[in-house]
C-alpha positions in Angstrom: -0.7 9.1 -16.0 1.7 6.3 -17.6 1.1 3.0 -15.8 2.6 0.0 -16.5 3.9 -3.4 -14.7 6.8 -3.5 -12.8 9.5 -5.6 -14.0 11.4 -8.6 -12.3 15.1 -7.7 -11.0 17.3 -10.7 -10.8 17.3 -13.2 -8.4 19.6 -13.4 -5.2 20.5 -15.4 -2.0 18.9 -14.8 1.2 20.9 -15.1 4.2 19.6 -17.8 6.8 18.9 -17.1 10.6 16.1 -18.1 12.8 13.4 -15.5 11.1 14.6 -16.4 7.8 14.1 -20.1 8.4 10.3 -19.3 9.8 10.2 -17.4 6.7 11.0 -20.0 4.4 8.5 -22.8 6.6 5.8 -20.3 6.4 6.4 -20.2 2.9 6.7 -23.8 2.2 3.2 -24.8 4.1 1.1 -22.3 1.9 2.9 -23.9 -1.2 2.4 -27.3 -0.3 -0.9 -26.4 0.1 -1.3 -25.2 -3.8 0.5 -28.4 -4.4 3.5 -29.1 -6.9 7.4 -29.1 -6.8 7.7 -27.0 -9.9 5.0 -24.3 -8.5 6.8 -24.3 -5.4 10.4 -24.1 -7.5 9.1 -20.9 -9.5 7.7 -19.5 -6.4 10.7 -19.6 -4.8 12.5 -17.9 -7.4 9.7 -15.5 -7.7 10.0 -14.9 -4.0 14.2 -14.2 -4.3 13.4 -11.8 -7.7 10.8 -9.3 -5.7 13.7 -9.5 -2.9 16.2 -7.9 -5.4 13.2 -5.8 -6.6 12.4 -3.8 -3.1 16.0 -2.3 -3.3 15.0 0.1 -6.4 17.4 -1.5 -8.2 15.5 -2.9 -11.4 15.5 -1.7 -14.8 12.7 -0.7 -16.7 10.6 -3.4 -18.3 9.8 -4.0 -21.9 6.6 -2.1 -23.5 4.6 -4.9 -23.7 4.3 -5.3 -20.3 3.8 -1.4 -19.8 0.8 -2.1 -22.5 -1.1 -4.6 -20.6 -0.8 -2.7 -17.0 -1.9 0.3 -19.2 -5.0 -1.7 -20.4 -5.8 -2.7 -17.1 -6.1 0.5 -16.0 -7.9 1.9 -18.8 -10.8 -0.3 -17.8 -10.7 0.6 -14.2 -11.0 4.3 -15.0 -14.4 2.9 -16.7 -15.7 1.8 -13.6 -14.8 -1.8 -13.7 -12.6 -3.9 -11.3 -9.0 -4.3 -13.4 -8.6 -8.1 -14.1 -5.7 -7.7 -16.8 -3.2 -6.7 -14.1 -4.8 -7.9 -10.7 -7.3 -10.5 -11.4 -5.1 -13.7 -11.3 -3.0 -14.5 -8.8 0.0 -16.2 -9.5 1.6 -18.4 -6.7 4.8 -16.3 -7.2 2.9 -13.2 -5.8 1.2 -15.1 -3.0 4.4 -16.3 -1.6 5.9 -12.9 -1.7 2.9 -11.6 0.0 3.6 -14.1 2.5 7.2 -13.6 2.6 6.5 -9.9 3.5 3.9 -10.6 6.6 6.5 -12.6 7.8 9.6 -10.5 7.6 8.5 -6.8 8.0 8.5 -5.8 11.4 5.8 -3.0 11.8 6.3 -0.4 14.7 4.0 -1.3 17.8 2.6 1.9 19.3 -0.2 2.9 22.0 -3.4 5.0 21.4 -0.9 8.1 21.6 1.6 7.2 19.0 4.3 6.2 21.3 6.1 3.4 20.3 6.0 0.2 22.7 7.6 -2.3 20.6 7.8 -4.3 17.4 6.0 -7.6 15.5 5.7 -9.0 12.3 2.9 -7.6 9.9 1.8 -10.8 10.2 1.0 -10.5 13.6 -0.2 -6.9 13.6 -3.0 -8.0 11.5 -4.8 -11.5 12.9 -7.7 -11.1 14.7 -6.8 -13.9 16.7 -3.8 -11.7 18.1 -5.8 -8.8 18.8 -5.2 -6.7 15.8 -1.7 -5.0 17.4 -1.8 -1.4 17.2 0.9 -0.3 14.9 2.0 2.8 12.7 1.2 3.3 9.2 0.6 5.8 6.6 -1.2 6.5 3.6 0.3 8.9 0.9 -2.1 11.0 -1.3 -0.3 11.7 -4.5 -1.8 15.0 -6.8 -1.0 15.9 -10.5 -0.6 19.5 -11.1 -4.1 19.9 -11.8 -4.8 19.0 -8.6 -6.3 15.2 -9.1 -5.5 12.1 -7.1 -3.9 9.3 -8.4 -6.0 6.1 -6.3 -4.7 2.5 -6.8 -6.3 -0.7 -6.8 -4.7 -3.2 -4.8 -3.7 -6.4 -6.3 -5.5 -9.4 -6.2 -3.0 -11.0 -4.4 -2.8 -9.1 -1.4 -3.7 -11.2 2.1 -5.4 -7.9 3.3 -8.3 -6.1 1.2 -7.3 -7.3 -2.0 -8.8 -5.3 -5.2 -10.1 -2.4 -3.1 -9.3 0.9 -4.3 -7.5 3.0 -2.1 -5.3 6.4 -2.0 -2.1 6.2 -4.0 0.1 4.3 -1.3 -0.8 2.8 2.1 1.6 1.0 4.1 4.2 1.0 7.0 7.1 2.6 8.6 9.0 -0.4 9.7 11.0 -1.2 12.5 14.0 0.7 11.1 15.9 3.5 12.8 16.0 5.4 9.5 12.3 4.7 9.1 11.1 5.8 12.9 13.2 9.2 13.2 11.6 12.4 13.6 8.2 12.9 15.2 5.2 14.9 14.2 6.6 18.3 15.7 9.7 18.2 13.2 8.3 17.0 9.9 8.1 13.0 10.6 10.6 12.5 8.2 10.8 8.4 9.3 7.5 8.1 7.7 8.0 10.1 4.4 11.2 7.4 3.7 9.0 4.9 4.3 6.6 6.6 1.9 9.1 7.4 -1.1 10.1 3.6 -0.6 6.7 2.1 -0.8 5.6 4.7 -3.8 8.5 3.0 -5.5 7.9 -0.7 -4.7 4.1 -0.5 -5.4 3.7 1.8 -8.2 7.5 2.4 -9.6 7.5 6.2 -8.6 11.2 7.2 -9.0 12.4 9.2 -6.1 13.9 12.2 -7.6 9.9 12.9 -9.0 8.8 12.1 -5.2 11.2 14.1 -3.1 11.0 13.9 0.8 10.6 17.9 0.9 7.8 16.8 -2.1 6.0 15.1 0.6 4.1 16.9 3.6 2.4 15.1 6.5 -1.3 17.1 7.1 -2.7 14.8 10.0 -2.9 11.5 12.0 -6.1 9.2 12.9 -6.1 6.1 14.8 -9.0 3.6 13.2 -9.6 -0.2 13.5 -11.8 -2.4 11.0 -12.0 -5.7 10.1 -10.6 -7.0 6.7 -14.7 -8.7 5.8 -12.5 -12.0 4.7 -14.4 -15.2 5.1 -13.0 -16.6 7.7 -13.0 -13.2 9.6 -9.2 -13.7 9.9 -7.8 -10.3 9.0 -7.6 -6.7 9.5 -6.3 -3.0 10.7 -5.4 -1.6 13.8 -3.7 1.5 13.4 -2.2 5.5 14.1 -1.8 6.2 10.3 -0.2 9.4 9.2 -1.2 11.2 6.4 0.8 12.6 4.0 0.0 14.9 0.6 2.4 15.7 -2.4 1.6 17.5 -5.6 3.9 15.9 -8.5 3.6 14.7 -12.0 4.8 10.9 -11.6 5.6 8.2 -14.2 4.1 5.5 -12.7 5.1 1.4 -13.2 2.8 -0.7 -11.5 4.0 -3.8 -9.6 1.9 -6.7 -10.4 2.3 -8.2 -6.8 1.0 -4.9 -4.9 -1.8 -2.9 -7.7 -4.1 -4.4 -9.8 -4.8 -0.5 -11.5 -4.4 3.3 -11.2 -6.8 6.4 -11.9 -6.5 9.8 -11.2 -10.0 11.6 -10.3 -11.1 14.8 -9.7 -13.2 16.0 -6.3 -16.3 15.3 -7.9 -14.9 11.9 -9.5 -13.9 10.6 -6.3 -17.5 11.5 -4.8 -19.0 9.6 -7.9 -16.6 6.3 -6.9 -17.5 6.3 -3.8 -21.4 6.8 -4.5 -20.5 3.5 -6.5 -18.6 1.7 -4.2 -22.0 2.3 -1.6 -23.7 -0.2 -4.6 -22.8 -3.6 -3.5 -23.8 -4.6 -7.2 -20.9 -2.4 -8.8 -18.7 -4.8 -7.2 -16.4 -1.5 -6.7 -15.2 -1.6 -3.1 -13.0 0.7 -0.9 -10.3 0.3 1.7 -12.2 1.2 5.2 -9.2 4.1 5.8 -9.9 5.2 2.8 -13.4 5.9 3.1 -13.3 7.1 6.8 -10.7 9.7 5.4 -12.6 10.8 2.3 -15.8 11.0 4.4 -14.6 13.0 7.2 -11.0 14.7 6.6 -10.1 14.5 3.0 -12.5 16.9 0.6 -11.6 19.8 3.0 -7.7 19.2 2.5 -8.3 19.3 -0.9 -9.9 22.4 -1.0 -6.7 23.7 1.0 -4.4 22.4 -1.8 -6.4 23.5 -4.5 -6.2 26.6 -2.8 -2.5 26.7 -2.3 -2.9 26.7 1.5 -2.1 23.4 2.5 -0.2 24.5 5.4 -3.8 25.9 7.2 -5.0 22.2 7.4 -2.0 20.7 9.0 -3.0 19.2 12.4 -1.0 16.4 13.4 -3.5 15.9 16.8 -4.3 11.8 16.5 -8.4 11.5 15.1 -10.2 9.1 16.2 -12.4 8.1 13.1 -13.7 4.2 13.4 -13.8 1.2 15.5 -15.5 -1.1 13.9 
């Protein structure tokens, strides 16, 4: 796998309105709190570049910074947390991050997947507001010889930063495009949402993820707590899971992946027998490892097989409630 940082697209204006304005507050307090105009200024441009970013829109970066995402990578595939690409944490990226809680509306939904309403990410995922049960997904991206490409999530993510994780986990958002179709006709609300995240996160061009590329195999409803210090964060959610088998080019984006790998059955066994060390200092998104203990080996099998289509079962699994 090619890995590299994503680039910067150029800047633009933001419209104003009542959530933009929270936005821009929300914003402002965690910046005040770092302290300095200037940070603040080149945060704020930061903030407008990712904006332009999200559309696909950017070109491709210069080698350089293709080298150093590379590098990064190379020494997570040793075992070691990647600090080149996800170790600091620029105020840039944590003003995005916080741009993002603030402005994407996830989909609310009860214990059976039906949709009751909207809030912010934000919302969805304080403790203090009950961690809001909301739809996600996580994507599970093979190579042709049938490994999976993991990522490590930045260092500047507000939830679980620097755990490894499947290739892509995020959510559908509020979005008519984003919410049509339903598990009985191939979800295909979700798998936009998943082509547009592989491509934020990790640079994967659409036309080497496909929506027919990408097939949803199941749905489980878990909850778990984010292990912050302050016991402020974490996941409540019906998340759908969804394989493809593709060679990707991948471009990291500093703000959302600190690293990729791509392991093999008995690789990922070996991580996770790490990540059960506390003294690795190798750690795992909680979806991830309920999935990979219970659900995903047996999948795999079924792809390796070339019968992916026996292990579809879009009945919501109940994994953990921690």
């Amino acid at each position: 796998v090619r890995t590299a940082r994503a680039p910067r697209a150029a800047p633009r204006t933001a419209s104003g309105g009542g959530a933009e304005w929270r936005v821009r507050q929300g914003l402002l307090l965690s910046l005040q709190r770092a302290g300095g105009v200037d940070g603040r200024r080149r945060a704020r441009q930061g903030q407008a570049q990712r904006s332009a970013g999200r559309g696909g829109k950017e070109e491709r970066g210069p080698a350089d910074t293709r080298a150093a995402a590379a590098a990064a990578a190379t020494a997570a595939a040793a075992g070691a947390p990647a600090a080149a690409a996800g170790g600091m944490v620029s105020e840039e990226d944590k003003a995005a991050q916080l741009h993002w809680m603030h402005a994407d509306e996830c989909i609310l939904v009860d214990e059976d997947d039906n949709v009751t309403g909207h809030a912010s990410k934000l919302d969805c995922h304080l403790m203090s507001k009950g961690l809001l049960l909301h739809r996600a997904f996580s994507l599970f991206v093979f190579n042709r010889k049938h490994e999976l490409l993991l990522q490590q999530r930045s260092a500047s993510k507000i939830t679980f930063p620097l755990v490894w994780t499947n290739t892509c986990c995020s959510h559908p958002l509020f979005k008519e495009e984003q919410m049509e179709g339903s598990p009985e006709d191939g979800c295909v609300g979700v798998r936009r949402a998943a082509q547009r995240k592989a491509l934020h996160e990790l640079g994967i061009r659409p036309e080497q993820l496909p929506l027919e590329a990408i097939v949803p195999v199941a749905r489980i409803h878990y909850r778990a707590p984010c292990g912050d210090k302050e016991n402020k964060w974490g996941e409540h959610e019906v998340d759908y899971c969804l394989f493809a088998t593709a060679d990707v080019d991948v471009e990291l984006n500093p703000e959302e992946a600190a690293a990729v790998r791509s392991v093999t059955q008995e690789e990922l066994r070996a991580l996770v027998a790490q990540a059960d060390d506390a003294a690795t200092g190798i750690t795992l998104s909680p979806w991830f490892r309920l999935i990979q203990r219970s659900l995903l080996h047996g999948w795999w099998d079924k792809l390796e097989e070339g019968k992916l289509g026996e292990a579809v079962d879009m009945d919501i699994k109940r994994l953990g409630f921690d």
